[in-house]
N, C-alpha and C positions, 0 to 999 in steps of 0.2 A: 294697562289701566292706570290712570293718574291715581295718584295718591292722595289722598284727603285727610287731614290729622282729625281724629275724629276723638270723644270722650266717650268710651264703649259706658252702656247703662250700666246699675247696678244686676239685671238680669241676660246679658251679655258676655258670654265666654272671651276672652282672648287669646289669640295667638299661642299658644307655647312653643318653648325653645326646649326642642329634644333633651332627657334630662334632667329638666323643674319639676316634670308632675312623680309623684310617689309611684312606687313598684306597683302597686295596687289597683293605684287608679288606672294608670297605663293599660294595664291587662284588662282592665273593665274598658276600657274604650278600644281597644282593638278589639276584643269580643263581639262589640256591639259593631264597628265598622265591616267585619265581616260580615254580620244577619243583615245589614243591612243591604250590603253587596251580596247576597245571597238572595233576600229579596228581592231585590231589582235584577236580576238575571230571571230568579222565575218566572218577574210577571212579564218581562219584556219578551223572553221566550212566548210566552204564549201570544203575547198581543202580538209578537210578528206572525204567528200562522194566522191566527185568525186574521189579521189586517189581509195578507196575502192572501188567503183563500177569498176573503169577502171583496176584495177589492179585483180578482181572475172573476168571478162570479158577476158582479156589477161595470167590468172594461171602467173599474177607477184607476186612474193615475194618480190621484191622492190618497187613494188607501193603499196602493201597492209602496208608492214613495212612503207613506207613514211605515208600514211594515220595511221594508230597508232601514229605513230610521231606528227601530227598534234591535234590531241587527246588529248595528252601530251602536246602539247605547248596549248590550249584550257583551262587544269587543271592548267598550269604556270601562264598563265593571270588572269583566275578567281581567283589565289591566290589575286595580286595586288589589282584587285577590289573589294575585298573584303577588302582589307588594304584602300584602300582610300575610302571605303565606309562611314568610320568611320569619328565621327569630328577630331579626335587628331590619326591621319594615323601613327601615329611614335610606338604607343602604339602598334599593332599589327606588327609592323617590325620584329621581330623576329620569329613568328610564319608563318609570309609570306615567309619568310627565307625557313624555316625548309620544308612548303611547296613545294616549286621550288626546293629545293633540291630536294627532295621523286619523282618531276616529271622529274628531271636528270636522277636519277637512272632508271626509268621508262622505260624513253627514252632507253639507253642505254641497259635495259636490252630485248626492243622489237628489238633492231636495230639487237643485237646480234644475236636472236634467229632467225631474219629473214636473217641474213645474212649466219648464220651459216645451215640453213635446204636447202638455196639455192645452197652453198658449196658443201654439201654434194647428190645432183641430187633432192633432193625431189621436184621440182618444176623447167618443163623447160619454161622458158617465151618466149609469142610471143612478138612482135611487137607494138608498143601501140603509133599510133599517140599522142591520147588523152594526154598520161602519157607524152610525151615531150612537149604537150604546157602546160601542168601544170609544170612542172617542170621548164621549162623556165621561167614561167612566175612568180614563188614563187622566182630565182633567180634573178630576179627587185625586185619587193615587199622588201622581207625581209632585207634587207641589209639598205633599207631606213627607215623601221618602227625599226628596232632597233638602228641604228643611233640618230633617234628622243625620243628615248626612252630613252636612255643611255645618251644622253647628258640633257635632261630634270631631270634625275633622280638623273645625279652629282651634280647638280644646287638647286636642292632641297634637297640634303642628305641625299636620298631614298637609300639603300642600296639593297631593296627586286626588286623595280625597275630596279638598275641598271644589278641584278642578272639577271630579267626578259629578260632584252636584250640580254644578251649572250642566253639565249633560243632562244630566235628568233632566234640568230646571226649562231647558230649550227643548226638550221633549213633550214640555205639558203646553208651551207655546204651541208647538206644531198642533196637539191636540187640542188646541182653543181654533187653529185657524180651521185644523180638519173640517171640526162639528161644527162652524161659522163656512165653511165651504158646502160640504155636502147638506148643511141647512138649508143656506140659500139657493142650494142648485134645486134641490126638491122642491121647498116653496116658490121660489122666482124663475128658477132654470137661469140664474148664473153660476154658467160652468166655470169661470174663470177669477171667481171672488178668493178661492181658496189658493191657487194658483200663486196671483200676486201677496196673499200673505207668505206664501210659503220661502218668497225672494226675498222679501226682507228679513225672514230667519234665519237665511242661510248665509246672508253676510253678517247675522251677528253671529252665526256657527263659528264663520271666519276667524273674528275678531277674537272672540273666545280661543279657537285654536291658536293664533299667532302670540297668547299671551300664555297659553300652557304651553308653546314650546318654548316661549322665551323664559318659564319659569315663574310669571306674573299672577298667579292665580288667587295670590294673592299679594299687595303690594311691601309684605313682608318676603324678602328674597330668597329664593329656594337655597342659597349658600348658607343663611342662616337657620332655616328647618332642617336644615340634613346635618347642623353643628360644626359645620368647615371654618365660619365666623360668627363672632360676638354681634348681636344686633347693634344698630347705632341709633342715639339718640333721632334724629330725622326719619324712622323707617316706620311707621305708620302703618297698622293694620286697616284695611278697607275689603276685605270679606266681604262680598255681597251675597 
């Protein structure tokens, strides 16, 4: 991700350097990075059966791919929580990294294979109430749980957190193209509206993974979150 020198607002967390924030506060934001990585395992647990089941029931390829998706964002979070399961959460930052990377690529590579088999006829989908109120409703959700995640994770100098949220945050994408796929497919019967959004998600899945393995998640350097180096004048927080 290029870097952009930006003037964070006056309601605009930045970056911390392992270390600056008080004992107190620290403990209060890893507390909450967990509920919220707890949160996001429950609800994505359940939206993967229900997707799976409603998507075996309706022969979707877009709600079965959505449910894999959730799967995938399931192995993103248990990354986290495994990183702040720890006393000193900084120490596993990199290997939580490399985790949520491996489950970008994941993503990306189910999104493909299920957009691309639907492309191709292997699967004509019915109608699926079920799969629009799910899919509406992961479109509330996720946009607030990675908001909370992401500004939580700038605050603390979580890198693997901040990663985490773009997961989610490509989660609530998928659920705009789902409910815009299975919309169209029931009002218009284009079976293939959802399909083509789902390819251009999946290469920003990509992008996103080749920047959490490279450590970019944000363009504050993961050498500097994890306190190995002093940040430098040039290094620029751009969180998104």
């Amino acid at each position: 991700m290029t870097a952009v020198p930006q003037t964070p607002g006056p309601s605009t967390p930045r970056p911390r350097i392992p270390g600056t924030l008080a004992p107190g506060r620290r403990a209060v934001l890893v507390r909450r990075i967990r509920l919220i990585v707890a949160a996001t395992i429950t609800y994505n647990v359940i939206e993967a059966i229900v997707a799976l089941v409603a998507g075996s029931v309706a022969s979707s390829a877009a709600l079965i791919g959505f449910g894999l998706d959730s799967i995938v964002e399931v192995l993103s979070a248990a990354a986290v929580a495994w990183q702040f399961a720890a006393p000193d959460p900084h120490k596993r930052e990199r290997v939580a990294l490399r985790l949520i990377a491996v489950s970008f690529f994941g993503l990306a590579l189910f999104v493909s294979i299920d957009a691309a088999r639907a492309l191709l006829g292997a699967s004509e989908p019915e109608h699926s109430p079920i799969g629009i109120v799910l899919a509406a409703v992961s479109l509330a959700v996720m946009p607030l749980l990675s908001w909370f995640e992401r500004r939580t994770g700038r605050e603390l100098g979580s890198a693997s957190a901040v990663a985490d949220s773009k997961q989610t945050l490509i989660c609530a994408y998928l659920s705009a193209a789902l409910l815009a796929g299975l919309l169209l497919n029931s009002l218009l019967g284009w079976a293939w509206a959802d399909s083509v959004a789902a390819l251009v998600i999946a290469a920003f899945a990509v992008r996103e993974g080749i920047e959490a393995w490279r450590g970019d998640a944000c363009t504050v350097p993961v050498s500097v979150l994890t306190g190995e180096r002093e940040a430098e004048g040039n290094e620029h927080d751009d969180c998104c």
